[in-house]
Every structure is written in structure tokens, then in C-alpha cells.
N, C-alpha and C positions, 0 to 999 in steps of 0.2 A: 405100316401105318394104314388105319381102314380108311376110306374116301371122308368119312365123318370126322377122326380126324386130323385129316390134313386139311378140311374146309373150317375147322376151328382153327388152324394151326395159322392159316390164312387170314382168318379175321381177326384175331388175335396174336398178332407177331412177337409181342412182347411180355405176353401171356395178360390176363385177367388182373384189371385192378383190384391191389389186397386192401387197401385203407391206409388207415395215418391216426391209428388208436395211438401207436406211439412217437407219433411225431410231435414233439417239442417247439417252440419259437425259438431257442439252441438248433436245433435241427432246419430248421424251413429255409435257412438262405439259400439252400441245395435245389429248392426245388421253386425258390424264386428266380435263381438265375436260369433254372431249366424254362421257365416263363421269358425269361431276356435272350434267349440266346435261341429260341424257337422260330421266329420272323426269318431271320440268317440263314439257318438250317433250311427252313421251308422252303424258301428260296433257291438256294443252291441244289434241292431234291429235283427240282422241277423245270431249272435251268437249262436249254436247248431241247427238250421237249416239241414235239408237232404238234397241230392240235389233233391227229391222230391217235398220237401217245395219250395228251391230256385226255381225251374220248375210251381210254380202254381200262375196262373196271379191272382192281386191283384184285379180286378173285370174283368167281362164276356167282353170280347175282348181288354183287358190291355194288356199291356206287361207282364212278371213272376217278381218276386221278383229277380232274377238275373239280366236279363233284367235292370230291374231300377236301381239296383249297379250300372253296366256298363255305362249306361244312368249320372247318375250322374257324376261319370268322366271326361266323354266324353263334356258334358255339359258345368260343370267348367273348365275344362282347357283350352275348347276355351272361355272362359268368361275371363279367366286368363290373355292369348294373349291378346286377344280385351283391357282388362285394361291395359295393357303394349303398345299397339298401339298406343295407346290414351294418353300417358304418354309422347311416343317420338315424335308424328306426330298431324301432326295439323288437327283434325277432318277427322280423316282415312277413307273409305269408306272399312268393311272386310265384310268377306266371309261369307255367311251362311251357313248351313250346311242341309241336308237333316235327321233331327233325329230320323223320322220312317223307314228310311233307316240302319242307323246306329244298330237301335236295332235290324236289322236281320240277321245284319252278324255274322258269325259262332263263333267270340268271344265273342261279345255280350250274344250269345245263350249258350254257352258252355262252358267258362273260367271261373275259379271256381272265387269266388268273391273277393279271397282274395287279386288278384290280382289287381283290382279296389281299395278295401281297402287300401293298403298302398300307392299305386297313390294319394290319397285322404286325405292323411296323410301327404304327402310330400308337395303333391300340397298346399293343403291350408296351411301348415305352413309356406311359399313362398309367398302366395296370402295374408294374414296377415298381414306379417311384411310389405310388400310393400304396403301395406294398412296403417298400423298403422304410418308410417314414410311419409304421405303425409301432404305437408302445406295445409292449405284452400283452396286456392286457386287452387289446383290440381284436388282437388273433382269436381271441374266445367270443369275439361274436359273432348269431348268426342269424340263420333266417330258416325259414319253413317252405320245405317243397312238397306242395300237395302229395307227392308219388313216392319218394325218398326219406321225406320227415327233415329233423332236423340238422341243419347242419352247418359246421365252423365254418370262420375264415381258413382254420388250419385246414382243414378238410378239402376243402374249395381248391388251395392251392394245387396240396398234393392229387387232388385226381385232377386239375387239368394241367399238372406238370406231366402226370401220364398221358394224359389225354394228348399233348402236340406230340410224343413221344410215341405212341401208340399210331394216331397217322402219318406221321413222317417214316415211320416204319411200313407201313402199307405202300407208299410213293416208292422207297431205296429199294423194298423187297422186289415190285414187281421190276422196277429200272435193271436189278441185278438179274432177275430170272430172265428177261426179254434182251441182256446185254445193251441196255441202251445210252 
């Protein structure tokens, strides 16, 4: 494997998000409960951690295992919004956000994680239920991301069920390479 990619291999643990062209509202509960069961996970990933540990990027110019806490958060809950946008407003056009921006400010870098933790706790147990109490028909709404274009609740779901899935995989990966 060339250094190229094993530093994809690295960023990408669980390879590249494909879509959810055919993911159905039959199909979505899979990846709401991978939203329910994310906080738990995240948790346990980072569980007896230093802040040595939390401080050491998950490959060579990553963010740190804190970093990606925080990042997660920060992530979902504007995903959280955007589904709630989208819920009251007809095809919203929202806000993006600068995310490597995000992971450099001083809470990002510095706030112990557990703080993110139970944000992640709450939030998704909010993001769930407003999920699990949606008719069919709801799933088909969406909203407008200046950068991305349009896109579902369906859509939403499935990439940030990838999405905790994709950084809890950055946390196990480096715990297992480091034996920590």
C-alpha cells in the first residue's frame, strides 16, 4: 500500500460515503438507531483516555481524538437544526459552517470531552425521537445546502449515521494501533 493510500485509508476507516439513493423509510430505522446508539459508543471509545491520548491526532495532520468529540457535536446538532428546518419550512436554504474552523477554536482544542459527551446524549436522544415520530411522507423533506444542493431527511439521516460511524472508527482505530 503507497503512503497515499494508507493516509486515505486513515482518514477514511470505513471507506467513503456512497449515498441512500436507495434507502427507503422501510429501510431508515437501521440508521436511526445507528443515530441512538452513537452517544454509547462514543463514550465507551474514549473511556479511560489521558488527556495525552484525547491530544493525539488520529493520523498525521488529523484532528486529535478530542478534536473529533467536539467535531461530532458540533456536527450534529447543526444536522439536528437543518432537520427541524426542514420540518417547519418549505425547502430552507441553511447555513454552512466552516468545520476546520470549528476544530480550532480553544474548546474544541481544550474542553475535556465529557462535555461533548452528554451534549450527544441529549441531543441525539431529541434527534430520535423526532425522527422515530415522522410519517413517510416527512422523510421526503428537505432543505438547501449552498455547497451540496438539495437534500432529504432521508439523506440527512444516512450520512450522519455514517458520519458517528466513520469517527468512532478514527477513536477504536488509533486506541487499537496505540494498544490503549
Amino acid at each position: 500500500m503507497t503512503d497515499t493510500e494508507q493516509l486515505e485509508a486513515l482518514r477514511y476507516p470505513i471507506g467513503k460515503y456512497k449515498g441512500a439513493e436507495d434507502l427507503t423509510v422501510d429501510l431508515v430505522s437501521e440508521q436511526v438507531q445507528a443515530l441512538a446508539d452513537l452517544p454509547g459508543l462514543l463514550r465507551e471509545a474514549v473511556r479511560g483516555l489521558t488527556d495525552t491520548q484525547l491530544d493525539t491526532p488520529y493520523r498525521p495532520g488529523g484532528w486529535t481524538v478530542r478534536q473529533v468529540v467536539h467535531h461530532v457535536a458540533d456536527s450534529h446538532l447543526n444536522s439536528y437544526i437543518r432537520c427541524r428546518l426542514a420540518l417547519t419550512e418549505d425547502n430552507p436554504v441553511i447555513k454552512p459552517y466552516e468545520e476546520q474552523l470549528w476544530a480550532q477554536l480553544p474548546d474544541a482544542r481544550q474542553e475535556p470531552v465529557e462535555v461533548s459527551l452528554v451534549l450527544l446524549e441529549a441531543l441525539h436522544q431529541r434527534w430520535v425521537a423526532l425522527l422515530k415520530a415522522l410519517a413517510p411522507l416527512e422523510w421526503k423533506r428537505t432543505f438547501l445546502h449552498p455547497e451540496s444542493g438539495i437534500n432529504s431527511l432521508l439523506k440527512v439521516v444516512s450520512f450522519y449515521a455514517w458520519h458517528g460511524r466513520h469517527h468512532l472508527a478514527h477513536i477504536t482505530n488509533l486506541r487499537q494501533e496505540h494498544k490503549w
